[in-house]
C-alpha positions in Angstrom: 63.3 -9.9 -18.8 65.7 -13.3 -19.8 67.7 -11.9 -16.7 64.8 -12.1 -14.1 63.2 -15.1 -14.8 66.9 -17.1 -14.4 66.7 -15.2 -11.6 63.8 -16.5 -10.7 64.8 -20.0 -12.0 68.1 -19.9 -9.8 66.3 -18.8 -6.8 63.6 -21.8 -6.5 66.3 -24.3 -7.5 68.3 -22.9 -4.6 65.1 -23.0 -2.3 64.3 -26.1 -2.7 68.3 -27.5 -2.0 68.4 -25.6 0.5 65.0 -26.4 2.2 66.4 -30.4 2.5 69.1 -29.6 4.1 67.4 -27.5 6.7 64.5 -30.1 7.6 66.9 -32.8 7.5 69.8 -31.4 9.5 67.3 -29.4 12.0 65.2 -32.9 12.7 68.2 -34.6 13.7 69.9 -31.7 15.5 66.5 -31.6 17.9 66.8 -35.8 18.2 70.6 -35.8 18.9 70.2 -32.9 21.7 67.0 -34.4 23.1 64.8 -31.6 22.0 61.5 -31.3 20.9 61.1 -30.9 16.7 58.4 -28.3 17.4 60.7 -26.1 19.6 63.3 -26.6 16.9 60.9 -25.5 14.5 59.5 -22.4 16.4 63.5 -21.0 16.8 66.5 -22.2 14.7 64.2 -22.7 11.6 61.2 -20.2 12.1 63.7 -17.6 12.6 66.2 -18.5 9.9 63.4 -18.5 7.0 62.4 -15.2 8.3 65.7 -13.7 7.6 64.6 -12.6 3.4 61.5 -10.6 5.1 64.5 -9.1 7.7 66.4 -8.1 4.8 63.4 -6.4 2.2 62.0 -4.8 5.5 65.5 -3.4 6.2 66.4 -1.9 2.8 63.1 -0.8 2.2 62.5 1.1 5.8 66.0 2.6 5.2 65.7 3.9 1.7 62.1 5.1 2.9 59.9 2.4 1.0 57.6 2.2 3.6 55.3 0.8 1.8 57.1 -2.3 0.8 58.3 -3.0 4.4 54.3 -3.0 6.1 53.1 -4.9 2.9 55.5 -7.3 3.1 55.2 -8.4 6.6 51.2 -8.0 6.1 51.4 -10.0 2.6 53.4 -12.5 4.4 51.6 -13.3 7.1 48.5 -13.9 4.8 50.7 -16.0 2.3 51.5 -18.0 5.9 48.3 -18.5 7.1 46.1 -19.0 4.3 48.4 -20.4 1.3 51.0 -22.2 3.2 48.7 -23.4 6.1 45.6 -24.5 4.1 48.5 -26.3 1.3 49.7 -28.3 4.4 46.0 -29.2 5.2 45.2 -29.9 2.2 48.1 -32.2 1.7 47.7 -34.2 5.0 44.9 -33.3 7.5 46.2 -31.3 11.0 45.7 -32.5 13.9 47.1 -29.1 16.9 49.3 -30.4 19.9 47.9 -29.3 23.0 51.0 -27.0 23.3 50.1 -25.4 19.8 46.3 -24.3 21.2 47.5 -23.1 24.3 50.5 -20.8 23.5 51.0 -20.7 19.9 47.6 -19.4 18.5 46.9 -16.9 21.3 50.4 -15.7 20.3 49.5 -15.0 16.9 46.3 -13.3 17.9 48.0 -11.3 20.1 50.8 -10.4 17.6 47.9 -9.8 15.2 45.7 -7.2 17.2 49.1 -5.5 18.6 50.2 -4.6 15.2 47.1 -3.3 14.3 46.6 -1.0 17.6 50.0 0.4 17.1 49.3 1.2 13.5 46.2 3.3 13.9 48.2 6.8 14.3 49.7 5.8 11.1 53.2 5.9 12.2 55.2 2.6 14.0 57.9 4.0 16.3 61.2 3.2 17.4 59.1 2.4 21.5 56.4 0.5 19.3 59.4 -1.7 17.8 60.6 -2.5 21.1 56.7 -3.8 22.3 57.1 -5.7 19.5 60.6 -6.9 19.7 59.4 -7.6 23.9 56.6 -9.8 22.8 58.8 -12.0 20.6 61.2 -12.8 22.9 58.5 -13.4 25.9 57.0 -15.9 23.4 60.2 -18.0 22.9 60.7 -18.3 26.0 57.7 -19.4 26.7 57.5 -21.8 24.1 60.9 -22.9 24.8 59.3 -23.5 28.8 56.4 -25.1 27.4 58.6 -27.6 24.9 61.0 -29.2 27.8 57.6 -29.3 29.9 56.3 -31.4 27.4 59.8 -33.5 27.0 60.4 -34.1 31.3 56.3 -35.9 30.7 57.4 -38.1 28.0 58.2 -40.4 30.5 61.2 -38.9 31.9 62.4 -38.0 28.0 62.3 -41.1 27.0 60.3 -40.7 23.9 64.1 -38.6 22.8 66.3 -40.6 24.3 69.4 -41.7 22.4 71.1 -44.7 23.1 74.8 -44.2 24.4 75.9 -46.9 21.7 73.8 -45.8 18.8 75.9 -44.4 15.9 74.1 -40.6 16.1 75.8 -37.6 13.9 77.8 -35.2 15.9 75.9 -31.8 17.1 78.4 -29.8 15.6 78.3 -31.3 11.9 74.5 -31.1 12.0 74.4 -27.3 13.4 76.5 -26.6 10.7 74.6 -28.4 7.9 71.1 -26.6 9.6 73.2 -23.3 9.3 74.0 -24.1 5.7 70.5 -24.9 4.4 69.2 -21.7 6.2 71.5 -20.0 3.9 70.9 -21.6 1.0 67.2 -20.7 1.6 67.9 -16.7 2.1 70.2 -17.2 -0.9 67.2 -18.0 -2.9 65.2 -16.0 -1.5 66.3 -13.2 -2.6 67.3 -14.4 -5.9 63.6 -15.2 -6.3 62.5 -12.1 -5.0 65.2 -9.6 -7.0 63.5 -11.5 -10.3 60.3 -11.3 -9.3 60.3 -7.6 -8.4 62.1 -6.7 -11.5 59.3 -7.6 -13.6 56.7 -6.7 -11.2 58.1 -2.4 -11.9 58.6 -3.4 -15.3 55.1 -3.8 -16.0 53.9 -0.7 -13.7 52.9 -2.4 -11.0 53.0 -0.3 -7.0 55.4 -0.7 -4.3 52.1 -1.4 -2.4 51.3 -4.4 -4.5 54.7 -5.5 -5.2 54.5 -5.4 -1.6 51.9 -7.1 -0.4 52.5 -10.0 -3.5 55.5 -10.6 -5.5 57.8 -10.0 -2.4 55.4 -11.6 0.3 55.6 -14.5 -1.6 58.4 -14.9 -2.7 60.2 -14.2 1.1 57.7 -16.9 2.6 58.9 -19.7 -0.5 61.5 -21.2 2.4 58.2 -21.7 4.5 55.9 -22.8 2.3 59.1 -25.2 1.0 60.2 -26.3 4.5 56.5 -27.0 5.4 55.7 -29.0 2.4 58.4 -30.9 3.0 58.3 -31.4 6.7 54.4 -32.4 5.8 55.6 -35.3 3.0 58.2 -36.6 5.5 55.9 -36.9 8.2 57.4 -34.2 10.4 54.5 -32.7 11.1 55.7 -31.3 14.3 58.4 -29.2 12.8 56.2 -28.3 9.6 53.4 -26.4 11.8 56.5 -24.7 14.8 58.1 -23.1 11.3 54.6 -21.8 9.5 53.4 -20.4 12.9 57.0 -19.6 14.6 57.7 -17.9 11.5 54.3 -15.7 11.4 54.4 -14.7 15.0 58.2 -13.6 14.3 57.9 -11.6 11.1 55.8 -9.5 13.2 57.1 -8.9 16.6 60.9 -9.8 15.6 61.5 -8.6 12.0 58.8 -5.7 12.0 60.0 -4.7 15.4 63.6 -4.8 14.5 63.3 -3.3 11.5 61.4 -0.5 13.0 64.1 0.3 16.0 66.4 0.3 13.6 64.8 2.6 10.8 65.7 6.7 11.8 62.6 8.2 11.5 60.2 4.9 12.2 58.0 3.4 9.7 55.2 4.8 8.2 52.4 2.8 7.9 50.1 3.4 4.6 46.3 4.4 5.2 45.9 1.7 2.4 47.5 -0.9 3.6 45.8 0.1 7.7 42.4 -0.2 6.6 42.3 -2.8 3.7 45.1 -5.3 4.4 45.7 -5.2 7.7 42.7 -5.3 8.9 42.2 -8.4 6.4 44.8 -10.0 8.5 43.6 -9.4 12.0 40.7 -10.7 10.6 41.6 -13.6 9.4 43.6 -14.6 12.1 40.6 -14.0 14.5 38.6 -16.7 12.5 41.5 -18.9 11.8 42.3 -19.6 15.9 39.0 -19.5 17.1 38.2 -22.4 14.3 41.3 -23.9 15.3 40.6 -23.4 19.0 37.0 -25.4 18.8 37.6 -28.2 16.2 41.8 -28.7 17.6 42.6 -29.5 14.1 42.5 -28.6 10.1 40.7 -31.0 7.9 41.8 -30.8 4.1 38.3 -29.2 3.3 39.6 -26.0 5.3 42.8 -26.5 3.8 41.3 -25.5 0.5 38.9 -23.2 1.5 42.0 -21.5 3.0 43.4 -21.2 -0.4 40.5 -20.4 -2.2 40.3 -17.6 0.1 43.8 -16.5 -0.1 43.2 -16.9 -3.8 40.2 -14.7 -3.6 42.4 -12.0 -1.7 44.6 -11.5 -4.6 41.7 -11.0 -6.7 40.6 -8.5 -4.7 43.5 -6.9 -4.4 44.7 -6.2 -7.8 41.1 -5.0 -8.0 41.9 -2.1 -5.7 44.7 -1.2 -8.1 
């Protein structure tokens, strides 16, 4: 037990490092290149903190833990919208980009009910992966479209302009230092998540749970700590293209990867189908059509979000 809780210990301290450097090198990667934060956010970042779920739904789709790859992607995606959303909120109100209501919710609703159709024969093939894996990469391009859209009206670019003479950090040094923190970030990740997990089993506790908990959480720490932090420096931009670019990918890039990849497909737990999933189409329903009407988050819906994502737990060990 001294073992896993270092581990645990080592893998937030690593987070956390790690986390700086990726805001802080990915924000002025986007300003030295002349692109948006947000598409930043929704690409290099989104997809770099979704790595640790890559990596659990791998191993545990391989080693037939099928359990543990659904409830992971399912558990994160609530731990996305509900925890690390309604924190952000809660922290500083949000106020959606125009861009954000018109591509980037529908996306997730999409992603949402498309996981959820696939999954009612109980069984995600290798053909459902690649619907999956399609919709992901029709959505960054689209958002990568809809980001130099919004950067030709900024007056020409202007609003990212660099001057020729201004002392700017070179691409390369930047790329690298964003490439660094996103490793430092998986690094901890899966300290944290080796720890956790470890005394999760040593207590008893289901794949399912472990799952849908310990492991959700703990492979969505680098975007709850990139948002936070993008959300305290002001970067609000980049905080929200990570939470949602990182939800709408753990679904149609890491699920659908994971599932080409695993030999015999992955199974998908009646459990999980009717209780948790649906809880998470659900959710997301509500989530973008109050978005949609209101075009922002006040920090009263940031804690309801949590109180509900609170409430979900509750339930959930409940069920056990």
């Amino acid at each position: 037990m001294l073992l896993n809780g270092l581990l645990i210990i080592a893998g937030l301290m690593a987070l956390f490092v790690g986390a700086e450097f990726l805001v802080k090198a990915s924000t002025s990667l986007a300003v030295r290149l002349g692109v948006s934060p947000m598409i930043i956010g929704l690409t290099v970042v989104a997809l770099g903190t979704s790595v640790p779920e890559l990596a659990v739904g791998m191993d545990a789709a391989l080693s037939g833990s099928s359990d543990l790859a659904v409830g992971n992607i399912v558990g994160a995606s609530l731990v996305n919208l509900l925890l690390i959303l309604g924190i952000s909120a809660a922290l500083v109100p949000i106020v959606f980009e125009r861009a954000t209501l018109r591509l980037d919710l529908p996306a997730m609703v999409q992603a949402a009910l498309l996981l959820y159709l696939l999954s009612i024969d109980g069984t995600l093939t290798r053909p459902d992966g690649l619907i999956l894996l399609l919709l992901g990469v029709s959505y960054t391009f689209g958002r990568i479209h809809a980001g130099r859209h919004d950067l030709a009206g900024s007056v020409g670019g202007a609003a990212m302009a660099i001057p020729a003479t201004a002392h700017q950090p070179k691409p390369l040094r930047r790329l690298l230092l964003t490439v660094l923190g996103i490793a430092v970030v998986v690094a901890g990740a899966e300290l944290l998540v080796e720890g956790a997990a470890a005394s999760a089993r040593a207590f008893g506790v289901s794949e399912t749970v472990i799952g849908l908990t310990v492991v959700a959480i703990g492979t969505c720490t680098p975007e709850l700590v990139t948002t936070v932090m993008s959300t305290l420096r002001g970067n609000r931009d980049l905080a929200i293209g990570n939470l949602l670019g990182s939800s709408i990918y753990n679904i149609c890039a890491i699920l659908g990867l994971v599932v080409v990849v695993a030999p015999q497909g992955v199974a998908v737990p009646s459990e999980i189908f009717a209780a948790d999933l649906t809880m998470m189409v659900a959710v997301t329903l509500v989530a973008a059509s109050v978005f949609a009407i209101g075009a922002r988050m006040s920090r009263l819906e940031g804690f309801l979000f949590v109180a509900t994502y609170a409430a979900y737990l509750i339930w959930l060990l409940w069920r056990i």
